[in-house]
DOMAR-516546 format. One record per residue: residue in one letter; residue number from 1; x, y, z of N, C-alpha, C in turn. Coordinates in pm, 1 decimal. Layout:
N
   residuo   num        nxx        nyy        nzz       caxx       cayy       cazz        cxx        cyy        czz
         A   NUM          X          Y          Z          X          Y          Z          X          Y          Z
...
***
This chain:
125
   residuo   num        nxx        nyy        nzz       caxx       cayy       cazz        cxx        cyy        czz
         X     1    -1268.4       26.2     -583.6    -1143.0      100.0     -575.8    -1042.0       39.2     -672.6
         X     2     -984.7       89.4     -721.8     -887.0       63.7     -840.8     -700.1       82.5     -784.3
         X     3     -651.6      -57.2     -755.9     -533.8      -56.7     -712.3     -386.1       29.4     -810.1
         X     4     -321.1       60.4     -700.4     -217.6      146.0     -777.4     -112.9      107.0     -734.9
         X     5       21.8       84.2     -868.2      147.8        5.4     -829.4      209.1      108.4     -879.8
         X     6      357.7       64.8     -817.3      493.3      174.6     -852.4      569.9       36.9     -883.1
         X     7      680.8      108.9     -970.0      801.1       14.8    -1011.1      905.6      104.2     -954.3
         X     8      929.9      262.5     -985.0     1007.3      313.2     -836.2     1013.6      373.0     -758.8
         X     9      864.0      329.3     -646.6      864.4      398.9     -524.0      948.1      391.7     -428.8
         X    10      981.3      500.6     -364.1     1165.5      508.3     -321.7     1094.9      469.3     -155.6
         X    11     1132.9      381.1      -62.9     1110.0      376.9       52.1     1155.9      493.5      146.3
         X    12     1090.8      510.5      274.0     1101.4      669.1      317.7     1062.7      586.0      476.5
         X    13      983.3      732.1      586.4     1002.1      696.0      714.2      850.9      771.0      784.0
         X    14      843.9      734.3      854.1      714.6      801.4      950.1      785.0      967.5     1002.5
         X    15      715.8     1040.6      957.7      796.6     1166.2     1047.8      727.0     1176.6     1198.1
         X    16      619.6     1141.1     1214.7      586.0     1123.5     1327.9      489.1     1002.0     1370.0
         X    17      483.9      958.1     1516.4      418.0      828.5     1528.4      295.5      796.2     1493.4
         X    18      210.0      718.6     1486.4       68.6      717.2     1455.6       -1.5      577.1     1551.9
         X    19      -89.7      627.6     1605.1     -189.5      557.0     1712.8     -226.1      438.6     1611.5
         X    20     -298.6      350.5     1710.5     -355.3      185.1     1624.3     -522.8      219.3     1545.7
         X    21     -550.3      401.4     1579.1     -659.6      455.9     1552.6     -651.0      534.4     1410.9
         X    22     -574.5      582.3     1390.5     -481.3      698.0     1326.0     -544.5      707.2     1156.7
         X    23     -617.9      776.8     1112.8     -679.2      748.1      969.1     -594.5      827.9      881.2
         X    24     -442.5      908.8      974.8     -375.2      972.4      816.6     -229.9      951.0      885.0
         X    25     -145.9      969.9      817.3       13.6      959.2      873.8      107.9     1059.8      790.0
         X    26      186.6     1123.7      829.8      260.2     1231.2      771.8      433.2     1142.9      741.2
         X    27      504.9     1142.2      647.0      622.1     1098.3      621.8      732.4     1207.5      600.7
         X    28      847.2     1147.3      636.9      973.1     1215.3      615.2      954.1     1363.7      489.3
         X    29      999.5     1482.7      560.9      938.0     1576.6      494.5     1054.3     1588.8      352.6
         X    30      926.2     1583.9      229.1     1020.9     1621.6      102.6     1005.1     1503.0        4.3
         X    31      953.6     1340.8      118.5      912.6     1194.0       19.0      792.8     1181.0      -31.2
         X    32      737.0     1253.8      -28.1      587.1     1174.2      -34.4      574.3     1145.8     -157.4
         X    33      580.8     1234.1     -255.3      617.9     1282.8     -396.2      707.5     1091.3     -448.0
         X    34      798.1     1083.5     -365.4      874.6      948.8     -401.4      889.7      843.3     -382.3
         X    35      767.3      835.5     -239.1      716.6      699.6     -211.9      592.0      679.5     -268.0
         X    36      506.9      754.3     -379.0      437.2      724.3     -459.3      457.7      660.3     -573.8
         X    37      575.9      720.4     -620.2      675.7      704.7     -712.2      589.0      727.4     -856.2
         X    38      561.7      839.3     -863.7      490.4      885.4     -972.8      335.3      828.1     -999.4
         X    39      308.6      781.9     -906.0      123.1      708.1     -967.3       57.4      853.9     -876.2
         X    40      -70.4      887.7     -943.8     -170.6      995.4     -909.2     -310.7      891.6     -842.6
         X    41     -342.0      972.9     -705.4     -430.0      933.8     -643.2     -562.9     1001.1     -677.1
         X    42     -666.4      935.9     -769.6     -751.0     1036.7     -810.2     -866.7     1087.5     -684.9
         X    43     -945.3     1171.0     -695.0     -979.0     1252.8     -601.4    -1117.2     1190.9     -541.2
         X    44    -1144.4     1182.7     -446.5    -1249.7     1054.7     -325.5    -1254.4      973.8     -306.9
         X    45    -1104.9      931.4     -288.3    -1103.1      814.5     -229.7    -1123.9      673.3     -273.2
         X    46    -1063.1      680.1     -412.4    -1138.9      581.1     -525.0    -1028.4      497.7     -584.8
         X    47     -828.2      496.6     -551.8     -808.0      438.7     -564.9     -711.0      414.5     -380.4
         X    48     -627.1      341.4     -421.0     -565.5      228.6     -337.0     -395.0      247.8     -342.5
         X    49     -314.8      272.2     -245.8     -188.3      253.5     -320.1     -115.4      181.2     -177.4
         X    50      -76.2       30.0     -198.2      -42.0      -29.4      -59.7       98.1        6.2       16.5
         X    51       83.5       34.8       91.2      260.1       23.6      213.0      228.0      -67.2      256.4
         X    52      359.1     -105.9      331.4      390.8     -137.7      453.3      433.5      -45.1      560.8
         X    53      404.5      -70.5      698.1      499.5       18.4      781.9      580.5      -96.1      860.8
         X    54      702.9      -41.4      927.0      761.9     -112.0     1003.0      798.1     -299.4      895.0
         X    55      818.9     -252.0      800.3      832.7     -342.9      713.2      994.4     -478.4      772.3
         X    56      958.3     -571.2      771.5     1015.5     -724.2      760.3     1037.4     -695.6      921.7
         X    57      950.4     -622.1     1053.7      968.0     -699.7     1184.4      825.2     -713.2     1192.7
         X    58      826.0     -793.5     1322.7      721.6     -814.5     1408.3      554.1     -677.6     1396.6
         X    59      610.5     -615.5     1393.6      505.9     -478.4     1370.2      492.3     -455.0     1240.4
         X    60      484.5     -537.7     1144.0      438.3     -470.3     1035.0      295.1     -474.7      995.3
         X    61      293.2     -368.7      927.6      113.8     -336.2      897.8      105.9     -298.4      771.3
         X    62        6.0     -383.7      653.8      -30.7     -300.5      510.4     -169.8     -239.8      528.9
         X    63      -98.7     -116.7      504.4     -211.2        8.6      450.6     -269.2       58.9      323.5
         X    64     -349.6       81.4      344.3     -386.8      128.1      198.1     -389.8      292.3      232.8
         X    65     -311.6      385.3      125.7     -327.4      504.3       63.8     -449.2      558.9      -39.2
         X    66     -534.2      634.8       59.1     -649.3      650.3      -17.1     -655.4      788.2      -97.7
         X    67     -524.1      886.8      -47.2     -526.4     1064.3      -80.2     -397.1     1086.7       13.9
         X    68     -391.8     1220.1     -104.2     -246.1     1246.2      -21.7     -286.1     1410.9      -42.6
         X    69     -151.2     1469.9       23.8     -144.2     1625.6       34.6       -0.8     1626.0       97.7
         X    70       65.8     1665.1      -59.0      275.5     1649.3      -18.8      308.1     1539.7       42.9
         X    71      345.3     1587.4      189.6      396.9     1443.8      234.1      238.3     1412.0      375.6
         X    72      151.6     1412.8      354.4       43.0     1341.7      413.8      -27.3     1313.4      372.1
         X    73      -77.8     1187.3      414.0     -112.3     1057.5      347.3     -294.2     1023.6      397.7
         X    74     -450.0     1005.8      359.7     -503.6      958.9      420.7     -458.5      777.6      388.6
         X    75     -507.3      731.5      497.9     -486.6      553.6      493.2     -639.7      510.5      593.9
         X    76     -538.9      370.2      529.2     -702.9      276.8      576.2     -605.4      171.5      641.6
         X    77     -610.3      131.8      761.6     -539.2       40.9      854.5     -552.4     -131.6      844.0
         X    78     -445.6     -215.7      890.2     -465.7     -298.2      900.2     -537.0     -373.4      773.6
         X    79     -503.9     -393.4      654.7     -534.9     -464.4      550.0     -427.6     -553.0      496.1
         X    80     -496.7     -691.3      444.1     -405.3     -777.5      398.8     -352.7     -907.6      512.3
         X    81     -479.0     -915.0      605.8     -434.6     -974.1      758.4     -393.8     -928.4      813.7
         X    82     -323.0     -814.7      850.2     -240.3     -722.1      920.7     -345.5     -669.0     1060.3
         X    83     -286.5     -626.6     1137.0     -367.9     -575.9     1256.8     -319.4     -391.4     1270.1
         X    84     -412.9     -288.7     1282.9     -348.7     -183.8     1328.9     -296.7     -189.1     1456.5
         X    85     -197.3     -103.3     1475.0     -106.3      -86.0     1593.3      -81.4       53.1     1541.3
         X    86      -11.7       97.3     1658.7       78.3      196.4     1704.1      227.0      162.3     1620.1
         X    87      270.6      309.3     1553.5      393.2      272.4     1474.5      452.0      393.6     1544.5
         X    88      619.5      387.5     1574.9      663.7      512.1     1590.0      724.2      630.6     1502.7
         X    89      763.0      730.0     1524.3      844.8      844.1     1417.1      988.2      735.2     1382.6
         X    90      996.0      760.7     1253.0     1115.3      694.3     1201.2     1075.3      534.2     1117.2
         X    91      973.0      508.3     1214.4      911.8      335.4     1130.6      908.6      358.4     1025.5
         X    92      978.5      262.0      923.5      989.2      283.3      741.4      853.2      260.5      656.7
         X    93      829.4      302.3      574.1      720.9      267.9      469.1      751.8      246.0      350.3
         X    94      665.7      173.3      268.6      784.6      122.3      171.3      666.9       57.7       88.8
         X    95      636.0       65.6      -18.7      566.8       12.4     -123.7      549.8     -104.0     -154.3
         X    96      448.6     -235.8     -145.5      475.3     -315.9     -128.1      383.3     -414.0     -212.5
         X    97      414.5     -538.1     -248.3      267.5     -563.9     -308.9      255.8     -702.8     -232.1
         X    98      105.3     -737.5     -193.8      101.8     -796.1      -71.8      -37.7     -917.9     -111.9
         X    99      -77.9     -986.3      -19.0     -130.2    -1110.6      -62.5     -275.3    -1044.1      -81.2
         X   100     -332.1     -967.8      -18.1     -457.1     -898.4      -92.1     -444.7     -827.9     -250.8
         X   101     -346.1     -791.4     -290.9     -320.4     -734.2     -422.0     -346.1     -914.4     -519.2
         X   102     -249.7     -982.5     -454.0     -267.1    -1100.2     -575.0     -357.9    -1194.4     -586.3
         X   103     -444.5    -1204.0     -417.9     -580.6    -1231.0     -448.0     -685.5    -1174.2     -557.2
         X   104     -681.9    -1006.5     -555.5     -751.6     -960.3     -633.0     -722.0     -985.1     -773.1
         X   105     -619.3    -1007.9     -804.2     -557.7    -1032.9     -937.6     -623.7    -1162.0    -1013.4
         X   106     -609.7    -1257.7     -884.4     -679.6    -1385.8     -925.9     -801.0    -1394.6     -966.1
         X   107     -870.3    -1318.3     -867.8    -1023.4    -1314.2     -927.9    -1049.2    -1269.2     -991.4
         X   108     -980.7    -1144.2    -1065.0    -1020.8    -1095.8    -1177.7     -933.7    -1189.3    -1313.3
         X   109     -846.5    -1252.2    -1299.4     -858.8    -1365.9    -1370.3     -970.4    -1461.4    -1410.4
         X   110     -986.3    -1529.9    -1256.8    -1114.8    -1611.1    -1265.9    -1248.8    -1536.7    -1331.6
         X   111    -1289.8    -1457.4    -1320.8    -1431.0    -1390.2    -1350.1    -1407.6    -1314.8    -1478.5
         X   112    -1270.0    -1244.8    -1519.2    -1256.3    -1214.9    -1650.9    -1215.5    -1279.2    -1767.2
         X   113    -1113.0    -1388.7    -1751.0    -1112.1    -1484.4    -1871.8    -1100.5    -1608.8    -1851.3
         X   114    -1128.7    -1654.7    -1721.5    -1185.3    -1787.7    -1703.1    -1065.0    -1894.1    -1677.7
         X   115     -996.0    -1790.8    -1721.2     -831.7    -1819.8    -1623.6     -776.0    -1858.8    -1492.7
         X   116     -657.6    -1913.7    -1447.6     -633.2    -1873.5    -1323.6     -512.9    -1819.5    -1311.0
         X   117     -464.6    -1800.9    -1191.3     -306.7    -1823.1    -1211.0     -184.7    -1909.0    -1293.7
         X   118     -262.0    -2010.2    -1215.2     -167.3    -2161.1    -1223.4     -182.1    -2140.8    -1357.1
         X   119     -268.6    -2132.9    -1477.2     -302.0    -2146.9    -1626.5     -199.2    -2080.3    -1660.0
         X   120     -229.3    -1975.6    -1600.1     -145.3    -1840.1    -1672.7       15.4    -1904.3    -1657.6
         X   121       55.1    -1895.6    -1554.0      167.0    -1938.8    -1544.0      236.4    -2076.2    -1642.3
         X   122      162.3    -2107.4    -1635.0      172.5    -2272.0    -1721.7      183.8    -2216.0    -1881.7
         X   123       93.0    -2120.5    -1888.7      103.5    -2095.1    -2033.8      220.6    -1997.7    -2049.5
         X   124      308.5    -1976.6    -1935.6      453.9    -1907.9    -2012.1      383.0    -1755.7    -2047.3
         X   125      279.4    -1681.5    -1933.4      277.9    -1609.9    -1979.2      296.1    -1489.0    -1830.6
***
């Protein structure tokens, strides 16, 4: 799966609640379009685009966005250490980039130019 970032995905809201089961979630009608913030989800499920819900309390959860349709979303629960739960109508979502994104980053450092972070960083780059 091929991860997908925004620089301005506009944060938005649950329009309705979603179970700790829940494989799609519908948002504030009219955002969806702007909590993507312009990246295209290509078609089966082949890339990735992370939230948060219920972002900076106790209940927060990163999801991955696997397909959308306007403002509904399929997702994949509980990623990034996170646990699924139950979120209610109104819980925020919000674009996020999270410690599974910069793991992956690393390793494709490590395995593509033999790099790491720390290098990279060191080299001012």
């Amino acid at each position: 799966m091929t991860r997908k970032f925004s620089s301005i995905s506009v944060e938005t809201g649950l329009a309705t609640g979603i179970s700790n089961s829940a494989t799609s979630m519908t948002v504030d009608s009219g955002t969806g379009s702007a909590l993507l913030g312009g990246v295209t989800l290509a078609a089966g499920n082949v890339d990735t685009f992370g939230v948060a819900l219920d972002v900076d309390t106790q209940n927060e959860e990163i999801i991955y966005i696997t397909a959308n349709s306007s403002d509904t979303f399929t997702i994949v629960r509980g990623q990034a250490g996170t646990s699924a739960i139950s979120h209610t109508a109104g819980a925020s979502v919000k674009h996020v980039l999270n410690s599974a994104d910069l793991n992956a980053f690393e390793a494709g450092l490590d395995s593509g130019s033999g790099g790491t972070v720390s290098s990279l960083l060191l080299m001012g780059g």
